[in-house]
PDB file of N, CA, C, O and CB in Angstrom:
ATOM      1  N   UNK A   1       0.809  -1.192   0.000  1.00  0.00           N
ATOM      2  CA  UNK A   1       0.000   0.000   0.000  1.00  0.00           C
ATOM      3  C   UNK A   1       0.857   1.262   0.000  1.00  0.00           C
ATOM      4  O   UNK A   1       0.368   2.315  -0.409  1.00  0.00           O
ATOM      5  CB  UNK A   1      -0.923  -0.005   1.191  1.00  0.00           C
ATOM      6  N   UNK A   2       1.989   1.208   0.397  1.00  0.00           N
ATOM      7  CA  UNK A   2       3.081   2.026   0.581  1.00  0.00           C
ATOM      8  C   UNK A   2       2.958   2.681  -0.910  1.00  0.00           C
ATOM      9  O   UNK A   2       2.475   3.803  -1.063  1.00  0.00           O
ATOM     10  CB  UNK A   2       4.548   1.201   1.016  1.00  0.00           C
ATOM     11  N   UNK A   3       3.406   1.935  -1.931  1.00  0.00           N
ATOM     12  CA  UNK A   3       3.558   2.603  -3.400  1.00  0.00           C
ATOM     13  C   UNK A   3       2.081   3.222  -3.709  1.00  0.00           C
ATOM     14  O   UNK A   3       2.127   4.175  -4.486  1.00  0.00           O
ATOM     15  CB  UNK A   3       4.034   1.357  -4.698  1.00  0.00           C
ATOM     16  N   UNK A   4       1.038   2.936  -3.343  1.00  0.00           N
ATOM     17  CA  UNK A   4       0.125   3.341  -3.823  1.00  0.00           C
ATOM     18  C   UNK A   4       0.092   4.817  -3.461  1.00  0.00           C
ATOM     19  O   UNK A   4      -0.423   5.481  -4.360  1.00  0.00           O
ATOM     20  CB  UNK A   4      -0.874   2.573  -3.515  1.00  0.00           C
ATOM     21  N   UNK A   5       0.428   5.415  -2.574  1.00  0.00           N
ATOM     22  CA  UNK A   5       0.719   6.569  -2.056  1.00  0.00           C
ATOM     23  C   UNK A   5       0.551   7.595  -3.167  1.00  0.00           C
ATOM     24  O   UNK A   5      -0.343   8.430  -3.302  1.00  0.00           O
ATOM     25  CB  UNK A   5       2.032   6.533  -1.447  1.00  0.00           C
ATOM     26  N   UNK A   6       2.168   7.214  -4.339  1.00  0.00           N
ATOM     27  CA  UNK A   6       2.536   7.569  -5.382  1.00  0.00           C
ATOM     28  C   UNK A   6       1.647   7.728  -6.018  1.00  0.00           C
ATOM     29  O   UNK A   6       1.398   8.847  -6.468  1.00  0.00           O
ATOM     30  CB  UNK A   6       3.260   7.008  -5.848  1.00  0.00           C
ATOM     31  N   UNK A   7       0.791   6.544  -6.293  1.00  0.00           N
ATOM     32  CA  UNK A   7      -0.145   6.415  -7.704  1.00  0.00           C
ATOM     33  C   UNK A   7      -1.303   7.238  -7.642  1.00  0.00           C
ATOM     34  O   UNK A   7      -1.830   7.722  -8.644  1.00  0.00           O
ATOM     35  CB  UNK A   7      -0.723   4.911  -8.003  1.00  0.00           C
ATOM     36  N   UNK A   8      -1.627   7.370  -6.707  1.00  0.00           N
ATOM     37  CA  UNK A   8      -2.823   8.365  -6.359  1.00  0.00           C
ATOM     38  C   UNK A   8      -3.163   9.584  -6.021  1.00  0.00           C
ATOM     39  O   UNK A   8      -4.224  10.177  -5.830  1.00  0.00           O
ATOM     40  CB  UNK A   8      -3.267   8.106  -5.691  1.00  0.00           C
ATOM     41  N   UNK A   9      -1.759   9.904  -5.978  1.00  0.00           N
ATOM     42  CA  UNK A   9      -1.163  11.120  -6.313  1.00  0.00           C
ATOM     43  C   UNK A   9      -0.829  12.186  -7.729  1.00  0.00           C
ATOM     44  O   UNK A   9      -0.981  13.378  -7.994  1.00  0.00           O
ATOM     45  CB  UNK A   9      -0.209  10.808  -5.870  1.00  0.00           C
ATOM     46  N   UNK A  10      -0.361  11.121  -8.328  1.00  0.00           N
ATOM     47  CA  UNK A  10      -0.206  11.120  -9.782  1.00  0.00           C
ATOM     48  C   UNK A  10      -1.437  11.100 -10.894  1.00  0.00           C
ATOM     49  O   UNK A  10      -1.449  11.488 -12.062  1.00  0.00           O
ATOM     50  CB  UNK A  10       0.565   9.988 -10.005  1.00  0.00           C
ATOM     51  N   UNK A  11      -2.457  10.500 -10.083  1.00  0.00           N
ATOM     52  CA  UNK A  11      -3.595  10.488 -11.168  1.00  0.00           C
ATOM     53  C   UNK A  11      -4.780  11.630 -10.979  1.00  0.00           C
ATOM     54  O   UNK A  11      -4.884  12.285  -9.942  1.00  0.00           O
ATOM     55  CB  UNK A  11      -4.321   8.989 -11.120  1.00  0.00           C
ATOM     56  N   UNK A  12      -5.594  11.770 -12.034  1.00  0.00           N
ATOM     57  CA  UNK A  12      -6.274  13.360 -11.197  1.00  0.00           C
ATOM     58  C   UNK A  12      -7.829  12.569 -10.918  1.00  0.00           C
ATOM     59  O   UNK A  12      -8.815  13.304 -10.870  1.00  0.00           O
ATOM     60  CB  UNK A  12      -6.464  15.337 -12.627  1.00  0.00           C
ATOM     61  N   UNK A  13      -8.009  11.101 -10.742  1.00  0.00           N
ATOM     62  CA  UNK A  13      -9.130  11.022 -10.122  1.00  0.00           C
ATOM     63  C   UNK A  13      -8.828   9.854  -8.841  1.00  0.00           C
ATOM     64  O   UNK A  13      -9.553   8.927  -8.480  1.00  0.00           O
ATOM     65  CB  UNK A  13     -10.294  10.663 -11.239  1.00  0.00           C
ATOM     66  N   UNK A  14      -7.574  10.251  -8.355  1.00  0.00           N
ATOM     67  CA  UNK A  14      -6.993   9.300  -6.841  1.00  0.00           C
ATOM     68  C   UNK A  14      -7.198  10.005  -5.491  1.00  0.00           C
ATOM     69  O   UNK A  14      -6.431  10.629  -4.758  1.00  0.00           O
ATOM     70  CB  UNK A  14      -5.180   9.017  -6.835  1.00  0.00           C
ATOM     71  N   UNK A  15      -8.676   9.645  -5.409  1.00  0.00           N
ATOM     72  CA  UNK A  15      -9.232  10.483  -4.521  1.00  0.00           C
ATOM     73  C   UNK A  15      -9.284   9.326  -2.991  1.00  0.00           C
ATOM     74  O   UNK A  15      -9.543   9.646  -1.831  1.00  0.00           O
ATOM     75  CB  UNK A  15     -10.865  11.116  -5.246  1.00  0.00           C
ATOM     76  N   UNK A  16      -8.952   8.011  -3.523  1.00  0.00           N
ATOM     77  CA  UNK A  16      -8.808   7.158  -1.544  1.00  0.00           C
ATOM     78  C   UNK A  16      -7.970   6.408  -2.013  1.00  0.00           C
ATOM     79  O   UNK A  16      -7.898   5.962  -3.159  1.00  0.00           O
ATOM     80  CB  UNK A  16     -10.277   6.073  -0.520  1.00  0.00           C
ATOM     81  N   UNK A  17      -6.994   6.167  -0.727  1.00  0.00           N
ATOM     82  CA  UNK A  17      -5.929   5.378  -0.607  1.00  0.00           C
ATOM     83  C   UNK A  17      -6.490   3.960   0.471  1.00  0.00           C
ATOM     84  O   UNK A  17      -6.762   4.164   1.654  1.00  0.00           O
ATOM     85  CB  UNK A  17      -4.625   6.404   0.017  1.00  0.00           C
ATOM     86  N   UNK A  18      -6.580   2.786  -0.060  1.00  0.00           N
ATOM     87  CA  UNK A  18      -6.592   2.003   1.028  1.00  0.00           C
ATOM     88  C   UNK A  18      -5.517   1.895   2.205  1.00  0.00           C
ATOM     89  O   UNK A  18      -4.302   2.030   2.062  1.00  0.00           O
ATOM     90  CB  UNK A  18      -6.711   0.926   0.517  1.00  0.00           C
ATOM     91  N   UNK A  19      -6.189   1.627   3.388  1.00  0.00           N
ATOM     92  CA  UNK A  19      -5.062   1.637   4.172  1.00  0.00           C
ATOM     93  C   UNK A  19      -5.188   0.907   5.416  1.00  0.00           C
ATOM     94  O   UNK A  19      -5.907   1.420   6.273  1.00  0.00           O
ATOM     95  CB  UNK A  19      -4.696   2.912   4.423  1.00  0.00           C
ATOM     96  N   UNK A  20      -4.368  -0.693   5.790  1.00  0.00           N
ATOM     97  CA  UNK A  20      -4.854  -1.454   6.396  1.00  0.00           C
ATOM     98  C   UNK A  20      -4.106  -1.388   7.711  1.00  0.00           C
ATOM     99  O   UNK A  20      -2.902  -1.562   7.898  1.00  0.00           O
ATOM    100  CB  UNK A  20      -4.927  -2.559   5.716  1.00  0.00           C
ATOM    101  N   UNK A  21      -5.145  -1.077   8.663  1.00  0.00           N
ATOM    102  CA  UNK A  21      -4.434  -1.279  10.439  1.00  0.00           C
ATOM    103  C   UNK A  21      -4.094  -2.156  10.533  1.00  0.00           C
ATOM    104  O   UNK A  21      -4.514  -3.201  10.036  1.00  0.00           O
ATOM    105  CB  UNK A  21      -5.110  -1.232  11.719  1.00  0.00           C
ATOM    106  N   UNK A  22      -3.100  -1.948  11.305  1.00  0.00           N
ATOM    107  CA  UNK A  22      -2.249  -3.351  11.968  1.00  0.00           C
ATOM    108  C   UNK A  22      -3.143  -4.638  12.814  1.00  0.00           C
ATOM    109  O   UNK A  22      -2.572  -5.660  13.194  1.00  0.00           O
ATOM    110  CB  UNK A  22      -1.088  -2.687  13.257  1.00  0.00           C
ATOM    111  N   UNK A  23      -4.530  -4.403  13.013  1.00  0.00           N
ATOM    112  CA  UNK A  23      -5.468  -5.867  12.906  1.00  0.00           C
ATOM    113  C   UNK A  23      -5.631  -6.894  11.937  1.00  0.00           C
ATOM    114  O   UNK A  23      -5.800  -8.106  12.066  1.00  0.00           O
ATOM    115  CB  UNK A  23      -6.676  -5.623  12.947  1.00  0.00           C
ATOM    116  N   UNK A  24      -5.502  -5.796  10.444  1.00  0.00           N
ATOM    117  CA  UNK A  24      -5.710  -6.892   9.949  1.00  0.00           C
ATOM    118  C   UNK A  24      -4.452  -7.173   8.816  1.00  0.00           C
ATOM    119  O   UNK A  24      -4.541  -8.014   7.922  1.00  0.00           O
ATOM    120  CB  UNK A  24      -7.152  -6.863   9.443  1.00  0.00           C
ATOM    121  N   UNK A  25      -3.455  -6.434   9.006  1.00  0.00           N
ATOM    122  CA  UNK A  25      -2.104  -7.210   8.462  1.00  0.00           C
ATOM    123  C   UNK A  25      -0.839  -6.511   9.479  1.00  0.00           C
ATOM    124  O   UNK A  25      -0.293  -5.421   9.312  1.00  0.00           O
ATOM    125  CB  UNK A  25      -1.782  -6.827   6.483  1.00  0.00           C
ATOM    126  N   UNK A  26      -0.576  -7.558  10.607  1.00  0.00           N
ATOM    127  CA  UNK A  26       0.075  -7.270  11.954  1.00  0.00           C
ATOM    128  C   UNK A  26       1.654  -6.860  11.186  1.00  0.00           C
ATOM    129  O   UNK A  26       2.136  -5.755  11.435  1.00  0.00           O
ATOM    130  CB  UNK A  26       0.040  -8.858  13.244  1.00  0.00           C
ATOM    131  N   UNK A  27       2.060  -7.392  10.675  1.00  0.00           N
ATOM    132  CA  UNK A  27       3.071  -7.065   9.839  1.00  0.00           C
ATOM    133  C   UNK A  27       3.606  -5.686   9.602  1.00  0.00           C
ATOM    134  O   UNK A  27       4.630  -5.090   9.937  1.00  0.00           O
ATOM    135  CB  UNK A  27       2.728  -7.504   8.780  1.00  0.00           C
ATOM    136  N   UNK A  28       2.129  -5.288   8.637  1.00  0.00           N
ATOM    137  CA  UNK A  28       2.824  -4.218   8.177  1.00  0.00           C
ATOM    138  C   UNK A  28       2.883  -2.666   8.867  1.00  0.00           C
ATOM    139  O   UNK A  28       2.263  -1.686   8.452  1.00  0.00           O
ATOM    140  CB  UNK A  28       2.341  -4.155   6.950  1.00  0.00           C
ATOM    141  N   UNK A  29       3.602  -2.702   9.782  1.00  0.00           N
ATOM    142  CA  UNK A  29       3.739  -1.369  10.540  1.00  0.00           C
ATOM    143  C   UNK A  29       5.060  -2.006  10.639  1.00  0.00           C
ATOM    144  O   UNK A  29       5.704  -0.958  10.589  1.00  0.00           O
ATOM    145  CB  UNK A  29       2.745  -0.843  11.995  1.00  0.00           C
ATOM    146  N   UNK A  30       5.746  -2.701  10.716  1.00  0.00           N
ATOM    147  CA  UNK A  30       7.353  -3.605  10.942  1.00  0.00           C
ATOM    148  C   UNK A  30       7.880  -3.705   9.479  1.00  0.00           C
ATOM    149  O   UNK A  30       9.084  -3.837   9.257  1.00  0.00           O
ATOM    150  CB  UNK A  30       7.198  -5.503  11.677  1.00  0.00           C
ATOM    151  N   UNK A  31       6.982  -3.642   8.522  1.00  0.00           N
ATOM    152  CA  UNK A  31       8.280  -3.992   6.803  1.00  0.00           C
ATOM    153  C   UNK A  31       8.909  -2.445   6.489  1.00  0.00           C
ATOM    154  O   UNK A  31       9.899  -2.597   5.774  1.00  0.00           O
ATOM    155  CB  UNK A  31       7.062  -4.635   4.697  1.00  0.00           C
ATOM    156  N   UNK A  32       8.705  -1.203   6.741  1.00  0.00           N
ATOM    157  CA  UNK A  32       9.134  -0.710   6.634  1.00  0.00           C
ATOM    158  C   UNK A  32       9.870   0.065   8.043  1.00  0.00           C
ATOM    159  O   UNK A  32       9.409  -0.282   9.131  1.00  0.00           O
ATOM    160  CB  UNK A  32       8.527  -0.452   5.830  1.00  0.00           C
ATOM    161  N   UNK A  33      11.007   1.110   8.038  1.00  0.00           N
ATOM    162  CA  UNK A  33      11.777   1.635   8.924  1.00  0.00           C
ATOM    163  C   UNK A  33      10.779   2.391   9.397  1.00  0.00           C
ATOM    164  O   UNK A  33      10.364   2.362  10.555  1.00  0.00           O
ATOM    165  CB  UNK A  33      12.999   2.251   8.527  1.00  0.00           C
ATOM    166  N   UNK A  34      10.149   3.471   8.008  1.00  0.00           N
ATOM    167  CA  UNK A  34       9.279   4.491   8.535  1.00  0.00           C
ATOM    168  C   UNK A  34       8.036   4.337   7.888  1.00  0.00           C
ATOM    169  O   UNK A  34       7.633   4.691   6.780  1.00  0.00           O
ATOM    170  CB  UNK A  34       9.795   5.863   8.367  1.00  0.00           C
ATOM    171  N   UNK A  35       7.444   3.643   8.960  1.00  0.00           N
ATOM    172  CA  UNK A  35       5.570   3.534   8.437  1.00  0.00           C
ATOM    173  C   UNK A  35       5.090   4.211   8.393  1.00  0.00           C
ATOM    174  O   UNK A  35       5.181   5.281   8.993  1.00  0.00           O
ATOM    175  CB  UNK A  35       4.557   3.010   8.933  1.00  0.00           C
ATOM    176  N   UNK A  36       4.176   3.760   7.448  1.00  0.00           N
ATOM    177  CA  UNK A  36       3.310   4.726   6.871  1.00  0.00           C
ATOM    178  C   UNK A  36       2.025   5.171   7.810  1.00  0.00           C
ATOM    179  O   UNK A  36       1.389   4.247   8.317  1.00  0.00           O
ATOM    180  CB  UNK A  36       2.835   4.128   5.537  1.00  0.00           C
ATOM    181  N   UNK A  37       1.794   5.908   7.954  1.00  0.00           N
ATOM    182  CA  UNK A  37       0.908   6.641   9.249  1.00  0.00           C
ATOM    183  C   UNK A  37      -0.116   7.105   8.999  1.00  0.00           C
ATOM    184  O   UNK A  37      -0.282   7.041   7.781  1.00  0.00           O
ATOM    185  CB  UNK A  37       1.415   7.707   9.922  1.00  0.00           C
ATOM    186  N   UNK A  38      -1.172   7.689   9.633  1.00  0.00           N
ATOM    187  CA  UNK A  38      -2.073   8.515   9.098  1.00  0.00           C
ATOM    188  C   UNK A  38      -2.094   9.888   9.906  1.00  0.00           C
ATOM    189  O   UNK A  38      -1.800   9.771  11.096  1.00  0.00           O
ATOM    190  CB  UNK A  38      -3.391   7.810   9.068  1.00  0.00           C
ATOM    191  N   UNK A  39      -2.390  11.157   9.458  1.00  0.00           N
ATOM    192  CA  UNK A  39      -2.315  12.456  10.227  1.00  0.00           C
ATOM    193  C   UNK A  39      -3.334  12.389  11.285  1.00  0.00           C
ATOM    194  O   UNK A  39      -4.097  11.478  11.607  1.00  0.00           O
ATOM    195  CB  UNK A  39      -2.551  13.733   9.323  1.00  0.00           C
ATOM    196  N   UNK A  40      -3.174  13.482  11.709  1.00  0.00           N
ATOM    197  CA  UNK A  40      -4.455  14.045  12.632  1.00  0.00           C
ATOM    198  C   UNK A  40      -6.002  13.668  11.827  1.00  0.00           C
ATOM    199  O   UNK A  40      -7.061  13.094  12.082  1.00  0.00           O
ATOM    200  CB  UNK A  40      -4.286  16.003  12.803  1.00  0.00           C
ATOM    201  N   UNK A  41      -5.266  14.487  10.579  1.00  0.00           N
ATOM    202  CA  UNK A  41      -6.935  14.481  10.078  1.00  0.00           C
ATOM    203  C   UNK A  41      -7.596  13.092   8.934  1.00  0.00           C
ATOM    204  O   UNK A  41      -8.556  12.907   8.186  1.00  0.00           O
ATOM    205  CB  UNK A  41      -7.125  16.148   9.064  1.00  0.00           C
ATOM    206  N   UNK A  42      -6.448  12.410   9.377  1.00  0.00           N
ATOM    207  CA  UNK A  42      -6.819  11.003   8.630  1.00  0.00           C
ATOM    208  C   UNK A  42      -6.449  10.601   7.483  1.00  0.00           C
ATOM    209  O   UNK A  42      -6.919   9.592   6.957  1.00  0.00           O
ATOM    210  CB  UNK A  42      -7.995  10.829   8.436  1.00  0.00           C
ATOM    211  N   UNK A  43      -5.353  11.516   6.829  1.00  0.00           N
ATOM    212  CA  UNK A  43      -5.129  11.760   5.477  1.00  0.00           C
ATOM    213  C   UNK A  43      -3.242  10.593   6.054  1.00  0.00           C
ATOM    214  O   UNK A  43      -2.768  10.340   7.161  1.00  0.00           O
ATOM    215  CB  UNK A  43      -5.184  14.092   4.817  1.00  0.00           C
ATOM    216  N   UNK A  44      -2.676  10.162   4.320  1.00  0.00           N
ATOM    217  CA  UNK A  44      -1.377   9.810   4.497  1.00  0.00           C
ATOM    218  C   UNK A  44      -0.096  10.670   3.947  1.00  0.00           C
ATOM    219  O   UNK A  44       0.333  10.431   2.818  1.00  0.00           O
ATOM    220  CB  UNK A  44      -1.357   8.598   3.981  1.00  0.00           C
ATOM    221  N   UNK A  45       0.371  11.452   4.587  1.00  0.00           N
ATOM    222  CA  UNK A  45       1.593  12.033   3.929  1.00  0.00           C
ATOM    223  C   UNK A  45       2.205  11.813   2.851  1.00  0.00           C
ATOM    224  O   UNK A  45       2.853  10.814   3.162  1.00  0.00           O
ATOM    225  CB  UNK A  45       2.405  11.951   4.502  1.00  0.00           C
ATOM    226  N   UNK A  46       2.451  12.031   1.840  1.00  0.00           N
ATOM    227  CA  UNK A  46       3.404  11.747   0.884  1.00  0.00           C
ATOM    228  C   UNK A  46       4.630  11.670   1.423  1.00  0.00           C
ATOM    229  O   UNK A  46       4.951  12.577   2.191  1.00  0.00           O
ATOM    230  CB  UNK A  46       3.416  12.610  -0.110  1.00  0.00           C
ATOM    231  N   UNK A  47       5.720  10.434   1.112  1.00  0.00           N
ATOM    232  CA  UNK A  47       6.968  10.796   1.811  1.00  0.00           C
ATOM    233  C   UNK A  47       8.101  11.955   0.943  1.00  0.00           C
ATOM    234  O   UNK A  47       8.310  12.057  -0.266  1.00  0.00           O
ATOM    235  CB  UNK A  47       7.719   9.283   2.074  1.00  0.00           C
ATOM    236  N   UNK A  48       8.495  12.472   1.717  1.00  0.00           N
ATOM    237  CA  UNK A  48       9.857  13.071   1.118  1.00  0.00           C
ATOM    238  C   UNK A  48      10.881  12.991   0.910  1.00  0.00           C
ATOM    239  O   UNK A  48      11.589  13.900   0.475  1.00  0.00           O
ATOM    240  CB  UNK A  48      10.177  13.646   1.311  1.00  0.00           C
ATOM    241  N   UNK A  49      11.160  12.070   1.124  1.00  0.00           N
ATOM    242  CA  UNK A  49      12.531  11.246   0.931  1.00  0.00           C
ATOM    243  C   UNK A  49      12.813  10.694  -0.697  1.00  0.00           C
ATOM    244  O   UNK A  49      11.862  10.510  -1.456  1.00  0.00           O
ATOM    245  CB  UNK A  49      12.436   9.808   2.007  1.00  0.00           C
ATOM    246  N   UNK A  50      13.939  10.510  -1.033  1.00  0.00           N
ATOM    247  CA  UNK A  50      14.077  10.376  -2.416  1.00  0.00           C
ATOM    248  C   UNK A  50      13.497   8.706  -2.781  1.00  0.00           C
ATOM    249  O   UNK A  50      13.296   7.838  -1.932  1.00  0.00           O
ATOM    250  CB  UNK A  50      15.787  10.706  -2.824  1.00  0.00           C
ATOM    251  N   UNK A  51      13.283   8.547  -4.450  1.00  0.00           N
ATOM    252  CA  UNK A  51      12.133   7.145  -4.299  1.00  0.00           C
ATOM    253  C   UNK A  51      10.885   7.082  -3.943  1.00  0.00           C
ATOM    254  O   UNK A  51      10.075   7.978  -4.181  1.00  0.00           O
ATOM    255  CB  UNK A  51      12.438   6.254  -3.428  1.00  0.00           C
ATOM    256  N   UNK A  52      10.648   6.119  -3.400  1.00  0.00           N
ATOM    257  CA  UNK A  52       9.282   5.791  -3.126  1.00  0.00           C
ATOM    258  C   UNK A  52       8.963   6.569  -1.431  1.00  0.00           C
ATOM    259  O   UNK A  52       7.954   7.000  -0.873  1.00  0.00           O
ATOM    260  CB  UNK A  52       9.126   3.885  -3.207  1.00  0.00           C
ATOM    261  N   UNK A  53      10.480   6.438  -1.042  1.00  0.00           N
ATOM    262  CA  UNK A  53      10.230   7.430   0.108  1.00  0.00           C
ATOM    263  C   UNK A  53      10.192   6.563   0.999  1.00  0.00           C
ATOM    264  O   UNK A  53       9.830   7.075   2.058  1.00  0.00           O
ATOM    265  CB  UNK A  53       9.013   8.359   0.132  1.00  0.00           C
ATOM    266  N   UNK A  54      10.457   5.131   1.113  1.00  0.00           N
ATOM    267  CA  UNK A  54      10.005   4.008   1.916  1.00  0.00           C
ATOM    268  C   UNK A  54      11.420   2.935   2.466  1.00  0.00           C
ATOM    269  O   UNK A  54      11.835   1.970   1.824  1.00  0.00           O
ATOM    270  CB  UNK A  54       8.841   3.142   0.865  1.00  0.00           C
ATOM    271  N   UNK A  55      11.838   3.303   3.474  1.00  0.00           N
ATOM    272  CA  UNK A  55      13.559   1.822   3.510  1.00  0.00           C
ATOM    273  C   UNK A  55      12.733   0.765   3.795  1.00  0.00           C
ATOM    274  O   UNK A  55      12.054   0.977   4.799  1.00  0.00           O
ATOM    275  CB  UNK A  55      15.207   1.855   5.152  1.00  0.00           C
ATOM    276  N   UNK A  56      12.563  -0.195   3.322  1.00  0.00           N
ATOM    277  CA  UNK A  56      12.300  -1.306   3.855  1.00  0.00           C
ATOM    278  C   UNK A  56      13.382  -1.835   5.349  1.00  0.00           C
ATOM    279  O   UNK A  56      14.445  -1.351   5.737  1.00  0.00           O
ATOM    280  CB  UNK A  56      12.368  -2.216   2.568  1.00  0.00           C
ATOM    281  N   UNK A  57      12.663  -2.863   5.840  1.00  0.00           N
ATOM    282  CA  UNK A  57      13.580  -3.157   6.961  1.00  0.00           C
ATOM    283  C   UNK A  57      13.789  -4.927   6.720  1.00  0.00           C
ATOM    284  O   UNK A  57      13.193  -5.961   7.022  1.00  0.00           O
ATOM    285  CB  UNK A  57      12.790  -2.632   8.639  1.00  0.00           C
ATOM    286  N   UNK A  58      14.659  -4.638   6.201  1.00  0.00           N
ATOM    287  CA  UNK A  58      15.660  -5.881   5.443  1.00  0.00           C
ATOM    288  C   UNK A  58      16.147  -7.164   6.388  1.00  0.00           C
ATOM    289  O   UNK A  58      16.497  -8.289   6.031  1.00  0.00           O
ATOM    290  CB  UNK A  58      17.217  -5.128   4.897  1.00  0.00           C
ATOM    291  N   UNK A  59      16.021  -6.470   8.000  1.00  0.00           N
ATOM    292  CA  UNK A  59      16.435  -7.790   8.844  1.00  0.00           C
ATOM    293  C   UNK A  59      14.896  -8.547   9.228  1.00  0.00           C
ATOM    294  O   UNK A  59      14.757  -9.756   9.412  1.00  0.00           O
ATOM    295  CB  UNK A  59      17.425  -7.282  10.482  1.00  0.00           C
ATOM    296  N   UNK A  60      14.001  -7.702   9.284  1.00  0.00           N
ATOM    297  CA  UNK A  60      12.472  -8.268   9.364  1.00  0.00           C
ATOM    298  C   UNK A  60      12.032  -9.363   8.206  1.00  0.00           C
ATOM    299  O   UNK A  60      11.612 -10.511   8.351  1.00  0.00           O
ATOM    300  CB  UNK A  60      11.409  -6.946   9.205  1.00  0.00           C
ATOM    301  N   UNK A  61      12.275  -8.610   7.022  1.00  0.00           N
ATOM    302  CA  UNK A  61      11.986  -9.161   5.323  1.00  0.00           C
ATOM    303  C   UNK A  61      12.982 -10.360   5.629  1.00  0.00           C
ATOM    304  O   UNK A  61      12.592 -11.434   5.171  1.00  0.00           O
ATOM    305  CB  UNK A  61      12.568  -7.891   3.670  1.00  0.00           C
ATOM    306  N   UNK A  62      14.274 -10.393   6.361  1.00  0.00           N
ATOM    307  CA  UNK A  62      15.021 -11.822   5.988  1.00  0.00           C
ATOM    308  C   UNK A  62      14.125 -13.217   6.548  1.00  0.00           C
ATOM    309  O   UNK A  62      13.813 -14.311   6.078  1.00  0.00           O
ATOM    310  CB  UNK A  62      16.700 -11.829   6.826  1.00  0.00           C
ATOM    311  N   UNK A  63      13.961 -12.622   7.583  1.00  0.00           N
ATOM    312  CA  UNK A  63      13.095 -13.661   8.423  1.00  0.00           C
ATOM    313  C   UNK A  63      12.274 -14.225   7.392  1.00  0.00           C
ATOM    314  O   UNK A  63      12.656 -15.226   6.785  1.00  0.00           O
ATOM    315  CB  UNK A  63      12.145 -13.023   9.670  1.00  0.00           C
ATOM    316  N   UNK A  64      11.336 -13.748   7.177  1.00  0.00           N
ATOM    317  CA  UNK A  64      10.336 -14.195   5.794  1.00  0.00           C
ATOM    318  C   UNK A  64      11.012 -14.649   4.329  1.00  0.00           C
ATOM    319  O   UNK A  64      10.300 -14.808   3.338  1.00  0.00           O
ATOM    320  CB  UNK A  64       9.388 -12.804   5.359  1.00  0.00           C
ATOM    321  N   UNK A  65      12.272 -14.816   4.304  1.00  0.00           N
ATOM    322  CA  UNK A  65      12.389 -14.711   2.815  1.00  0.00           C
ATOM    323  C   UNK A  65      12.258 -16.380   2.650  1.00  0.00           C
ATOM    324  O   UNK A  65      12.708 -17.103   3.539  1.00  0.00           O
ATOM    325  CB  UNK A  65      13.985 -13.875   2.164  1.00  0.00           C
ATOM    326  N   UNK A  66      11.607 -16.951   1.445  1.00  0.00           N
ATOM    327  CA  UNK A  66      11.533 -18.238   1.321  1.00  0.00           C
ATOM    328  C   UNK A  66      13.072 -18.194   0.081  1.00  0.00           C
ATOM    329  O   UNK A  66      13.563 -17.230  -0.507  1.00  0.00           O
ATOM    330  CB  UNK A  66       9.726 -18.827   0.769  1.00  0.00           C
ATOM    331  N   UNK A  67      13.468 -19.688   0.067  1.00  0.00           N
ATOM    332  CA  UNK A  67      14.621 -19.924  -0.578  1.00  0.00           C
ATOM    333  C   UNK A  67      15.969 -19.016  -0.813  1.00  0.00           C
ATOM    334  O   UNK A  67      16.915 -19.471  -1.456  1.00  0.00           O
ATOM    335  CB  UNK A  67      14.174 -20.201  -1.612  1.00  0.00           C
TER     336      UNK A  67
END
């Protein structure tokens, strides 16, 4: 959901971003360094960082990696 950020940004009718609490995918607040959040007013920041704006966290992802 992270990239989608981008895409809905970019398009001129990306008016909702899905965005799943940590109930129902416990995970993902841990795959990245800096999760993705929601503001005060419920909206998601665009990141500013160069890219997608997103480090993954590579010692979490090892755990999971199959083969």
């Amino acid at each position: 959901q992270e990239v989608h950020v981008h895409l809905v940004c970019a398009i001129p009718n990306g008016l909702l971003l899905e965005f799943y609490r940590e109930t129902v995918d416990p995970l993902r607040m841990q795959i990245f360094q800096e999760p993705m959040v929601l503001d005060a007013e419920g909206n998601v920041p665009v990141p500013k960082r160069p890219g997608l704006g997103f480090t993954p966290n590579y010692e979490l992802l090892e755990r999971y990696r199959v083969g």
